[in-house]
PDB file of N, CA, C and O in Angstrom:
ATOM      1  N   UNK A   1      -1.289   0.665  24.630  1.00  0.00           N
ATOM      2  CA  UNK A   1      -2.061   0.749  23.406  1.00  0.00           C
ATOM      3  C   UNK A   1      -2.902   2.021  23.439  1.00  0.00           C
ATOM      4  O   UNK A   1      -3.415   2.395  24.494  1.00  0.00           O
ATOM      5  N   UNK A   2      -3.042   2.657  22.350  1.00  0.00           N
ATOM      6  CA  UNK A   2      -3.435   4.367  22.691  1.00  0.00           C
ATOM      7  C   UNK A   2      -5.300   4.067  22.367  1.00  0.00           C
ATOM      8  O   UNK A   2      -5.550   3.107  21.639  1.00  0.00           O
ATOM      9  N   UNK A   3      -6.066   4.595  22.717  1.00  0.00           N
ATOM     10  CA  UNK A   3      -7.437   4.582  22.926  1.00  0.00           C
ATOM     11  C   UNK A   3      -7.703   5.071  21.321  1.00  0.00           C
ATOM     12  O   UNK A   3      -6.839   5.786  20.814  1.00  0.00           O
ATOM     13  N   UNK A   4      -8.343   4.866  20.889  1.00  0.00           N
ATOM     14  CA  UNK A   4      -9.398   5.431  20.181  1.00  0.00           C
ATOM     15  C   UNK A   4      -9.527   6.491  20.262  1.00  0.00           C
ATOM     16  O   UNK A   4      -9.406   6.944  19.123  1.00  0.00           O
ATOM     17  N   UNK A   5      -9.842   7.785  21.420  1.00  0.00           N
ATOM     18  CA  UNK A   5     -10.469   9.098  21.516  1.00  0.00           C
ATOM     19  C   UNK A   5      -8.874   9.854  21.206  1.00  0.00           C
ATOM     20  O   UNK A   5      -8.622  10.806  20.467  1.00  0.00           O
ATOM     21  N   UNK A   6      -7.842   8.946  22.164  1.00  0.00           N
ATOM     22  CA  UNK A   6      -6.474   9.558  21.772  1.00  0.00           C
ATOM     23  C   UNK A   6      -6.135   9.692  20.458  1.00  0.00           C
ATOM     24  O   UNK A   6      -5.359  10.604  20.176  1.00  0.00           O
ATOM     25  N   UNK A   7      -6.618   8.860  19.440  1.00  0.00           N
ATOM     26  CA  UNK A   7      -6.026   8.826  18.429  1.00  0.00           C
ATOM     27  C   UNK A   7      -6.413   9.591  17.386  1.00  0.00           C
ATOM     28  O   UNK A   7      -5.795  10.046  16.424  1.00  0.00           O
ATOM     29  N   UNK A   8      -8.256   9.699  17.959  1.00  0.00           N
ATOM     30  CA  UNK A   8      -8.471  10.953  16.794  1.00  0.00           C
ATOM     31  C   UNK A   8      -8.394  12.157  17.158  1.00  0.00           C
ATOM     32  O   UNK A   8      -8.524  12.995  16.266  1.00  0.00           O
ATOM     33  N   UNK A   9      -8.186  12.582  18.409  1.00  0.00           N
ATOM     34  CA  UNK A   9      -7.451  13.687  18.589  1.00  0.00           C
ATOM     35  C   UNK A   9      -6.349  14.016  18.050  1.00  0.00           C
ATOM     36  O   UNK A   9      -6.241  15.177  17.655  1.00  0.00           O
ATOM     37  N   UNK A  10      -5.353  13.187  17.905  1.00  0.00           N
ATOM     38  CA  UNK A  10      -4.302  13.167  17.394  1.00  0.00           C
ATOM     39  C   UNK A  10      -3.864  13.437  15.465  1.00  0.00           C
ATOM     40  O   UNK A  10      -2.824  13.762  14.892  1.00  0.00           O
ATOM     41  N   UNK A  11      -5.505  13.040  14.900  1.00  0.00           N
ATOM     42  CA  UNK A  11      -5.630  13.579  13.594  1.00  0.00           C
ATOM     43  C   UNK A  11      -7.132  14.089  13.510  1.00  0.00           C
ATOM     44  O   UNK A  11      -8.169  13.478  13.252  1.00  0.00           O
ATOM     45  N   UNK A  12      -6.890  15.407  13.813  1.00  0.00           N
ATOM     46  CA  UNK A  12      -7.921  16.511  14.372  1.00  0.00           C
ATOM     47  C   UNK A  12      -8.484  17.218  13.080  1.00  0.00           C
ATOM     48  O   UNK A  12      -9.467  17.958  13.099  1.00  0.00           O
ATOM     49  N   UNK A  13      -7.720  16.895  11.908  1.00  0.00           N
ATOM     50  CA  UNK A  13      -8.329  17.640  10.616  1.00  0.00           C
ATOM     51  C   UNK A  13      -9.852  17.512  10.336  1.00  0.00           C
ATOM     52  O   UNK A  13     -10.562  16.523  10.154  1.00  0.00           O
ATOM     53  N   UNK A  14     -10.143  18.988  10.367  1.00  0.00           N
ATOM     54  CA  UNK A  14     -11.688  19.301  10.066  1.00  0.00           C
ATOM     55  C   UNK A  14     -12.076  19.320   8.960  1.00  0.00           C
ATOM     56  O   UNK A  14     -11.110  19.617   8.257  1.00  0.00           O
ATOM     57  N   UNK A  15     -13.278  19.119   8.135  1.00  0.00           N
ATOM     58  CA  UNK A  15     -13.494  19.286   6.975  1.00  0.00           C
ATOM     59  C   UNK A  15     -12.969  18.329   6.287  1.00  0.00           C
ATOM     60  O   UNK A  15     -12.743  17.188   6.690  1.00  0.00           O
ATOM     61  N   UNK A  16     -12.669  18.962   4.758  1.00  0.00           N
ATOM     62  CA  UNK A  16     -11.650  18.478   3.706  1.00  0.00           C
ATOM     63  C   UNK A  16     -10.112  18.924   3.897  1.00  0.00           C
ATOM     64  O   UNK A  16      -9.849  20.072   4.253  1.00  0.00           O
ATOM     65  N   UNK A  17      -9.379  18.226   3.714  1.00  0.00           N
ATOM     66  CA  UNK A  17      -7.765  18.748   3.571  1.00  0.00           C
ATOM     67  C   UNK A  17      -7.499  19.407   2.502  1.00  0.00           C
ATOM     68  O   UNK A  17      -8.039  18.784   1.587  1.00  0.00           O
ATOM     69  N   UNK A  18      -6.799  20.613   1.958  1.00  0.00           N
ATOM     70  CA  UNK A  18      -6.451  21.425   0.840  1.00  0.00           C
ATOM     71  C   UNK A  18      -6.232  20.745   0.058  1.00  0.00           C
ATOM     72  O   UNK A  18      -5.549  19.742   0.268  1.00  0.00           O
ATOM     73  N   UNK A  19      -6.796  21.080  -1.278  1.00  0.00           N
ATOM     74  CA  UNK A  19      -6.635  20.424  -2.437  1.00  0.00           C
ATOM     75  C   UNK A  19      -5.298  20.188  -3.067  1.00  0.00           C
ATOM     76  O   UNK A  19      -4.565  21.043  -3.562  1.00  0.00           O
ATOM     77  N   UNK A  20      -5.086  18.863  -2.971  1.00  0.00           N
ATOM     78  CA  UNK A  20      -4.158  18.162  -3.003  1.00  0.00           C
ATOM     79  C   UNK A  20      -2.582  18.346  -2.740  1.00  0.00           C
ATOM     80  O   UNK A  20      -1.535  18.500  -3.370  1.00  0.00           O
ATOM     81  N   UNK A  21      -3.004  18.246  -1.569  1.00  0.00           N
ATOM     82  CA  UNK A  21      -2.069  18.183  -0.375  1.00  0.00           C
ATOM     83  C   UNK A  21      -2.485  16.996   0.447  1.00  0.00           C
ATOM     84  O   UNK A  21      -3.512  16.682   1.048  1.00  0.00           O
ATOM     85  N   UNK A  22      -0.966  16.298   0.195  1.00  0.00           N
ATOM     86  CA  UNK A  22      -0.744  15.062   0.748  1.00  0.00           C
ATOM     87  C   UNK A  22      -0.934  14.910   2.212  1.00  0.00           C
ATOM     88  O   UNK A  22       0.054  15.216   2.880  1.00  0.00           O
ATOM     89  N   UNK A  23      -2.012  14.494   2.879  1.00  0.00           N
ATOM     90  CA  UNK A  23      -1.990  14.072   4.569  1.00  0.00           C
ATOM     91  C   UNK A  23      -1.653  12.723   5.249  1.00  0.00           C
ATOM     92  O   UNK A  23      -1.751  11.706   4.561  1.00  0.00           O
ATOM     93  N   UNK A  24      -1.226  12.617   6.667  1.00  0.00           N
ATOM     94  CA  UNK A  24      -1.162  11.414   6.831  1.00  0.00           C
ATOM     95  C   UNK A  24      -3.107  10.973   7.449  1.00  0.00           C
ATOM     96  O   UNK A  24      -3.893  11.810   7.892  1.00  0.00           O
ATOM     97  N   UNK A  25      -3.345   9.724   7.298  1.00  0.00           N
ATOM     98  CA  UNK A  25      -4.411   9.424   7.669  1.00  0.00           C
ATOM     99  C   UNK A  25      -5.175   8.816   8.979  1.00  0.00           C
ATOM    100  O   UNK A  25      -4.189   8.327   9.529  1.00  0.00           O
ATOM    101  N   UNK A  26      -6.142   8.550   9.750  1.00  0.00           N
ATOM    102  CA  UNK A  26      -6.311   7.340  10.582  1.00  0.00           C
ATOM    103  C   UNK A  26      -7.579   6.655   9.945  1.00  0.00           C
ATOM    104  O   UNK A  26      -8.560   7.234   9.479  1.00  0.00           O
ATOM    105  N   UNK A  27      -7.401   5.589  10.007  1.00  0.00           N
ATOM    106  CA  UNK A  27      -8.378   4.694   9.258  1.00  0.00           C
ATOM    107  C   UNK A  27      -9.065   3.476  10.851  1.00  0.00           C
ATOM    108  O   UNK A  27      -8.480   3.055  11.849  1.00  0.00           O
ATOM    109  N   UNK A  28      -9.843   3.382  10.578  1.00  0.00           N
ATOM    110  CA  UNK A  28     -10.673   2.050  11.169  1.00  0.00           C
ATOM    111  C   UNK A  28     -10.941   1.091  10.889  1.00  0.00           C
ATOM    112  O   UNK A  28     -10.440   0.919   9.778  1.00  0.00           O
ATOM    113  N   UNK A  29     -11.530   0.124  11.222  1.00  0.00           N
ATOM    114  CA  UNK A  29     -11.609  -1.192  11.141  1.00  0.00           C
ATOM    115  C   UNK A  29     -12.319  -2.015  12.598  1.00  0.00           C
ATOM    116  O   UNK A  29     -12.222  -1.632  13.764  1.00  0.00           O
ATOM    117  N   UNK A  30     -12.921  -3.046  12.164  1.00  0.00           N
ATOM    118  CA  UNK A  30     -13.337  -4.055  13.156  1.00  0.00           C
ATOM    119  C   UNK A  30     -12.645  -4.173  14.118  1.00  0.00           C
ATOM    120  O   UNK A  30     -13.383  -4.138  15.103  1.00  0.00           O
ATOM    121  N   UNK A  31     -11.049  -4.365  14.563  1.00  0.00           N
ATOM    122  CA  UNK A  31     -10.075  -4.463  15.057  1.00  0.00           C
ATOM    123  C   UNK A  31      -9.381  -2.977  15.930  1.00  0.00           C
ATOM    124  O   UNK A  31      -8.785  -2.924  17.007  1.00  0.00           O
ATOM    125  N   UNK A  32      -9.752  -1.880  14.957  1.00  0.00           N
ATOM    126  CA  UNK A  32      -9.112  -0.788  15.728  1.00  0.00           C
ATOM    127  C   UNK A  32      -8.902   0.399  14.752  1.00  0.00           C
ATOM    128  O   UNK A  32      -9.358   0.436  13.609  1.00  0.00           O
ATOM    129  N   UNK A  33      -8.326   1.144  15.208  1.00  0.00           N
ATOM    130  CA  UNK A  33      -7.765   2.489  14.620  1.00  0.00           C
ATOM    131  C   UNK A  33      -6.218   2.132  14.254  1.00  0.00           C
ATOM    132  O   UNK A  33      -5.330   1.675  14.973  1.00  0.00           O
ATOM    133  N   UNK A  34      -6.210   2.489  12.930  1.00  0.00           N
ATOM    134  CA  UNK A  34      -4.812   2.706  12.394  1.00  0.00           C
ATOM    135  C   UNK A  34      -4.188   3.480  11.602  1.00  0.00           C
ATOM    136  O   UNK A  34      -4.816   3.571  10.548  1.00  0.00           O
ATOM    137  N   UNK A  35      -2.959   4.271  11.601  1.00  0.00           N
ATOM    138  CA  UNK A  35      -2.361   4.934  10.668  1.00  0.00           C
ATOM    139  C   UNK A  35      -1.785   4.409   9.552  1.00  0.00           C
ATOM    140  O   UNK A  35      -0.871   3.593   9.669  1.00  0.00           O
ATOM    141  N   UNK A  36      -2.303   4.859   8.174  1.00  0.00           N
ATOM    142  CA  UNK A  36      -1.783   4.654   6.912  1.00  0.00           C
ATOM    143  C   UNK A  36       0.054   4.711   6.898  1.00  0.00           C
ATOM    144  O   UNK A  36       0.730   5.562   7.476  1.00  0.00           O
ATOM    145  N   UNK A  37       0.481   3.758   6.218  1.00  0.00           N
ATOM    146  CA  UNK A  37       1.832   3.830   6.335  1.00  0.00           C
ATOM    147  C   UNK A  37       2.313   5.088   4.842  1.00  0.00           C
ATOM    148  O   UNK A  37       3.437   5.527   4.599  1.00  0.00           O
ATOM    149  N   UNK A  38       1.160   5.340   4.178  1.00  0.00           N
ATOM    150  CA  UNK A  38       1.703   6.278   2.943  1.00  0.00           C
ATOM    151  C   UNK A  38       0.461   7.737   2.872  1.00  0.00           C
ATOM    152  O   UNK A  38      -0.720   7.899   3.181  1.00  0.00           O
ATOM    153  N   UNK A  39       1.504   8.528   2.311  1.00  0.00           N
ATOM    154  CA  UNK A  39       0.293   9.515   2.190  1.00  0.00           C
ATOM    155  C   UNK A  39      -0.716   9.686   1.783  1.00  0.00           C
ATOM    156  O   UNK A  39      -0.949   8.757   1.010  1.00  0.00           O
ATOM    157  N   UNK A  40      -1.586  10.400   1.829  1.00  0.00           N
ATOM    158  CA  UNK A  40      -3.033  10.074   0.772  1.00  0.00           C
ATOM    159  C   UNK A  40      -3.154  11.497   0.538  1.00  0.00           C
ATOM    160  O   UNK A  40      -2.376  12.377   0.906  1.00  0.00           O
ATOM    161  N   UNK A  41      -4.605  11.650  -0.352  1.00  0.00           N
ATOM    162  CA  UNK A  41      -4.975  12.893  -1.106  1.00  0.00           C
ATOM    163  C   UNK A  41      -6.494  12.270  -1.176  1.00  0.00           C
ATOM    164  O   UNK A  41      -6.874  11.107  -1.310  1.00  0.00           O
ATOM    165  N   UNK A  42      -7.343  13.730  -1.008  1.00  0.00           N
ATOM    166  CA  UNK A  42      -8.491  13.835  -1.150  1.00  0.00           C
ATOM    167  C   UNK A  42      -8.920  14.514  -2.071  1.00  0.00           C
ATOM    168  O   UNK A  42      -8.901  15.745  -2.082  1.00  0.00           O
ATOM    169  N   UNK A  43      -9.525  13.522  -3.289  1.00  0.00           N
ATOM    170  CA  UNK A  43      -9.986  13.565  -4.648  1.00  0.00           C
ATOM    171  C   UNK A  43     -11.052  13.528  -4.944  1.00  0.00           C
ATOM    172  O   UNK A  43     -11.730  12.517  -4.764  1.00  0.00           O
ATOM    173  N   UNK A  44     -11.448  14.459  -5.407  1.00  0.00           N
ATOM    174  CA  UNK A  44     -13.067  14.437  -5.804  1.00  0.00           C
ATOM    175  C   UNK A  44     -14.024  13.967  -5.409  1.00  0.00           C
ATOM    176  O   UNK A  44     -14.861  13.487  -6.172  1.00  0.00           O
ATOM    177  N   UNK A  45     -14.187  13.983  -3.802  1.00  0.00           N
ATOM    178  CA  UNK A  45     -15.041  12.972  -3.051  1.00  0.00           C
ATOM    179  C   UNK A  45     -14.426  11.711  -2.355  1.00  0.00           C
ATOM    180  O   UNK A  45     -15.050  10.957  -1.609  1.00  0.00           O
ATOM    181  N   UNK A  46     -13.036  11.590  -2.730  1.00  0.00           N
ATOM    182  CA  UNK A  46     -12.607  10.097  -2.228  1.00  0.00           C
ATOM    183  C   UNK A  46     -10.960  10.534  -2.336  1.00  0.00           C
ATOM    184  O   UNK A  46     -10.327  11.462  -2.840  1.00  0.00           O
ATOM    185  N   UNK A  47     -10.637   9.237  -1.516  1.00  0.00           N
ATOM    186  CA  UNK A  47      -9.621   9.257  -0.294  1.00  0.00           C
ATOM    187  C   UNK A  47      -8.683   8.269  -1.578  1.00  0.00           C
ATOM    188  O   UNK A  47      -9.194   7.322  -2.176  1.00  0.00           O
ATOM    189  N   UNK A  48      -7.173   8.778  -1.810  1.00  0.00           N
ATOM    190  CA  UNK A  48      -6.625   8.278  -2.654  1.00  0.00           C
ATOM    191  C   UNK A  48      -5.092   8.439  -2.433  1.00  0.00           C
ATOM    192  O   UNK A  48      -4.660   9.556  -2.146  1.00  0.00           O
ATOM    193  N   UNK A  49      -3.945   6.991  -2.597  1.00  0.00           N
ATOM    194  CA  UNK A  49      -2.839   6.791  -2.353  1.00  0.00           C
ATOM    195  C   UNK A  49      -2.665   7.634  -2.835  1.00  0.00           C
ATOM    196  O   UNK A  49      -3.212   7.765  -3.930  1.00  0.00           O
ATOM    197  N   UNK A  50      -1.639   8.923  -2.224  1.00  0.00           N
ATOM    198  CA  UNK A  50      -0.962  10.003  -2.856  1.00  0.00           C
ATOM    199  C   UNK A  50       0.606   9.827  -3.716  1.00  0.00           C
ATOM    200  O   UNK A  50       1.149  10.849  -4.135  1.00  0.00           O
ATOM    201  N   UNK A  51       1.266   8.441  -3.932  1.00  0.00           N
ATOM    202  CA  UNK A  51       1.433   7.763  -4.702  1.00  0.00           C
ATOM    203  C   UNK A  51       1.279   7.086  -5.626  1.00  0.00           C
ATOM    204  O   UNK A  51       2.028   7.399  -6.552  1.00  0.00           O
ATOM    205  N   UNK A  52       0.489   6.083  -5.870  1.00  0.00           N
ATOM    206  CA  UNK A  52      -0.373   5.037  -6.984  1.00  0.00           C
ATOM    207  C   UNK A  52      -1.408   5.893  -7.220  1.00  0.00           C
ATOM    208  O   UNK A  52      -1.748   5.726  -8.392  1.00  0.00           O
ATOM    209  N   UNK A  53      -2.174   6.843  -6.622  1.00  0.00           N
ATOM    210  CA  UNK A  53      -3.411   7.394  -7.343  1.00  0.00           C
ATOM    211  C   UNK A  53      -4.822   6.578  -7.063  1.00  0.00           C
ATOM    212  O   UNK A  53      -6.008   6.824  -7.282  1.00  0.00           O
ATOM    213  N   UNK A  54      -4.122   5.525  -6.491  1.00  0.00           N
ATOM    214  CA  UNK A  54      -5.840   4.326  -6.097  1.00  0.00           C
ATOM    215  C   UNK A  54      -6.444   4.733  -5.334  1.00  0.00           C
ATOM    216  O   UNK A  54      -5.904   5.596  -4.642  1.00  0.00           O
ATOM    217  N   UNK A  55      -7.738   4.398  -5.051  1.00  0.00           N
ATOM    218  CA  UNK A  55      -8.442   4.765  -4.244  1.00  0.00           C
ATOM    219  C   UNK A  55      -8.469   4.039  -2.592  1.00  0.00           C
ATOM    220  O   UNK A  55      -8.479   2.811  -2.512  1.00  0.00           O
ATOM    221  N   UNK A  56      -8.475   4.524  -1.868  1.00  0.00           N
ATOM    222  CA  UNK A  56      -8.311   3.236  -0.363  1.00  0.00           C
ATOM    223  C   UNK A  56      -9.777   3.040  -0.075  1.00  0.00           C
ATOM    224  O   UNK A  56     -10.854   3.636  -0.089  1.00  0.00           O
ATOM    225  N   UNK A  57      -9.206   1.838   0.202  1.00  0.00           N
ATOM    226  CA  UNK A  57     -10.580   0.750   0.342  1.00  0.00           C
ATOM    227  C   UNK A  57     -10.314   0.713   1.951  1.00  0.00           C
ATOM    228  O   UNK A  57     -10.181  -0.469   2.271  1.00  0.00           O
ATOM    229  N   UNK A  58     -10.213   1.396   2.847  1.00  0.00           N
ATOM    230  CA  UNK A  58     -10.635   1.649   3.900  1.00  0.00           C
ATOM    231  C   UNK A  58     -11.124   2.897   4.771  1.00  0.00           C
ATOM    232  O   UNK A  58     -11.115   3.918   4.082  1.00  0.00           O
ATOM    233  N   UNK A  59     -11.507   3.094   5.956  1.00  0.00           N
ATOM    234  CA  UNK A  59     -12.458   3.940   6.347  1.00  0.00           C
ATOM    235  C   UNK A  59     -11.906   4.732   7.221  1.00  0.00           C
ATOM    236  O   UNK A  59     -11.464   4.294   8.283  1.00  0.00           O
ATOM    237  N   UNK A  60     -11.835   6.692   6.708  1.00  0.00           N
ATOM    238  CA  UNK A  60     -11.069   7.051   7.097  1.00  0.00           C
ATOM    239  C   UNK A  60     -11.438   7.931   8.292  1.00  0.00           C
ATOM    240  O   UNK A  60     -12.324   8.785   8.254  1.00  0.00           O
ATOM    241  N   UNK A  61     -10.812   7.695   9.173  1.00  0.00           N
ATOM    242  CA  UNK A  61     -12.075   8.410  10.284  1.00  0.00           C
ATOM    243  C   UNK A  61     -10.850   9.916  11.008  1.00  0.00           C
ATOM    244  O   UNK A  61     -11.199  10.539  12.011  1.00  0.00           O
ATOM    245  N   UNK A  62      -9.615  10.210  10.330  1.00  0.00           N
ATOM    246  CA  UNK A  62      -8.809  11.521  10.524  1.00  0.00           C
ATOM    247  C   UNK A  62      -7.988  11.606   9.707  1.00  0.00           C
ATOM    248  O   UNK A  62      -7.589  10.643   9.051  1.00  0.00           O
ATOM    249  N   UNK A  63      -7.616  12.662   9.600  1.00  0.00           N
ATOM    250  CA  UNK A  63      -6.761  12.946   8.547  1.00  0.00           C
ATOM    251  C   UNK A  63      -5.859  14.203   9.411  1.00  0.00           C
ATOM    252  O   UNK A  63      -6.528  14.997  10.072  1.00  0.00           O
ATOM    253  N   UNK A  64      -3.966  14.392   9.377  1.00  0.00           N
ATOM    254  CA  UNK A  64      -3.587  15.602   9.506  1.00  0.00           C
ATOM    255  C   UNK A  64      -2.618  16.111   8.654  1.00  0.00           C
ATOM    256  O   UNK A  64      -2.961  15.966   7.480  1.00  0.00           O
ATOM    257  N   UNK A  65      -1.841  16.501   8.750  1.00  0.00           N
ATOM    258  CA  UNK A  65      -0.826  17.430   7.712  1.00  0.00           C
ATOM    259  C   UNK A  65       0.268  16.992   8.027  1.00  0.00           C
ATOM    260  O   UNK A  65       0.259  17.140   9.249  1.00  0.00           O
ATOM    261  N   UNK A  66       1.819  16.269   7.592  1.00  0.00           N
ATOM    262  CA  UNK A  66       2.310  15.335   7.890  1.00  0.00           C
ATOM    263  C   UNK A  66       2.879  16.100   9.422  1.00  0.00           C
ATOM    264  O   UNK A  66       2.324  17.048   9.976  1.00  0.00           O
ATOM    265  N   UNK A  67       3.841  15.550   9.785  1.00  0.00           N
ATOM    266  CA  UNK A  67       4.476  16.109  10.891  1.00  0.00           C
ATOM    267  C   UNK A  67       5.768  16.011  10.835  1.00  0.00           C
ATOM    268  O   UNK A  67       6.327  14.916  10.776  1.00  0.00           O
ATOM    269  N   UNK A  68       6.309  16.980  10.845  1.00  0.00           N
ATOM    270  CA  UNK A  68       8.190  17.019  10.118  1.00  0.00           C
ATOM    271  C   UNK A  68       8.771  16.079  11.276  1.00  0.00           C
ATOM    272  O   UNK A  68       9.964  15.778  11.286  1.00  0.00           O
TER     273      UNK A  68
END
């Protein structure tokens, strides 16, 4: 099971991600660190399915640029 410190190393994005350009994410929770199964986009202050356009209702603690 990969640590926590491994994982946000692993989505090292600083700042904001380029305007709208789709990243993959790591999100948190009570339970742990997890990767979003879909892309997202960072919108006007907030973190949004780069598909549906919704906003995610969870807490995003990395973000990187997908990985081919």
């Amino acid at each position: 099971m990969a640590t926590r410190e491994r994982r946000l190393a692993e989505f090292n994005g600083h700042g904001e991600p380029p305007p709208d350009q789709p990243v993959q994410v790591l999100c948190e929770d009570q339970s742990g660190t997890y990767q979003l199964p879909f892309a997202c986009r960072f919108v006007a202050g907030e973190w949004r399915n780069h598909e549906s356009g919704s906003m995610l209702e969870a807490t995003v603690v990395g973000w990187r640029l997908p990985r081919s």
